[in-house]
C-alpha positions in Angstrom: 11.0 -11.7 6.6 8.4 -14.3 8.7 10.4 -17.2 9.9 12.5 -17.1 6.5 9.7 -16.5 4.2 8.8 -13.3 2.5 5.2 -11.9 2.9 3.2 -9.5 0.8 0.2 -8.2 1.3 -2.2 -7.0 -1.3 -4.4 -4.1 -0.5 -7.8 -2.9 -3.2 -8.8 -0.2 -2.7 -11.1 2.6 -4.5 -11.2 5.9 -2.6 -9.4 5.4 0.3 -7.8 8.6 0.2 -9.0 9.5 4.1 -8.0 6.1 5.5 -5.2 4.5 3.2 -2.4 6.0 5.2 -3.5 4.7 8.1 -3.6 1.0 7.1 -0.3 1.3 5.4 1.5 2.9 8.4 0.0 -0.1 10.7 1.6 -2.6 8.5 3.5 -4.9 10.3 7.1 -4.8 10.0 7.5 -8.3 8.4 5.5 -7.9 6.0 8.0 -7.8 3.1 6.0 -6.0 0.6 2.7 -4.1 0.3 0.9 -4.0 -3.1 -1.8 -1.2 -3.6 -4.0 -2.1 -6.1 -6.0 1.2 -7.1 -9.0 0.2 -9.0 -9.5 4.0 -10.5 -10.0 6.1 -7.5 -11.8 9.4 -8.2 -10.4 10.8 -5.1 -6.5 11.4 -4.5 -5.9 7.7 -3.4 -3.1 7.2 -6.1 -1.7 10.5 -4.7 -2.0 9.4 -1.5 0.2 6.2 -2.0 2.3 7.4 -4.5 4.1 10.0 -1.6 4.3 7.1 0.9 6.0 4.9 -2.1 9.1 7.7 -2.1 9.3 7.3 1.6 8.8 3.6 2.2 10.6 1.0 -0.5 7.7 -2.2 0.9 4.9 0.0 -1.3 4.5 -0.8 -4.8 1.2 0.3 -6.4 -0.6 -0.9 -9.8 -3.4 0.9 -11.2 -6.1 -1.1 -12.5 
């Protein structure tokens, strides 16, 4: 929470599988919630975010 507000960030990506990681792991800490929006990745991008989802609860990722 930001000064008693939530933030969420929204993130599209399409084959980000090298550098999606990275740009989740630099996410601030009050940013409340991070939404991955894949927009059919042909690399392992879903992959990618899906294992960091189990291991952070902020990730939430929609496949368009």
């Amino acid at each position: 929470m930001f000064n008693d507000k939530k933030v969420a960030v929204v993130i599209p990506c399409y084959n980000e599988e090298t550098q999606i990681s990275r740009v989740i792991k630099t996410m601030p800490e009050f940013v409340d919630k991070i939404i991955i929006v894949d927009d059919l990745s042909d690399d392992n991008t879903v992959v990618v975010v899906e294992n960091l989802a189990k291991i952070n609860s902020r990730i939430e990722l929609i496949k368009h």
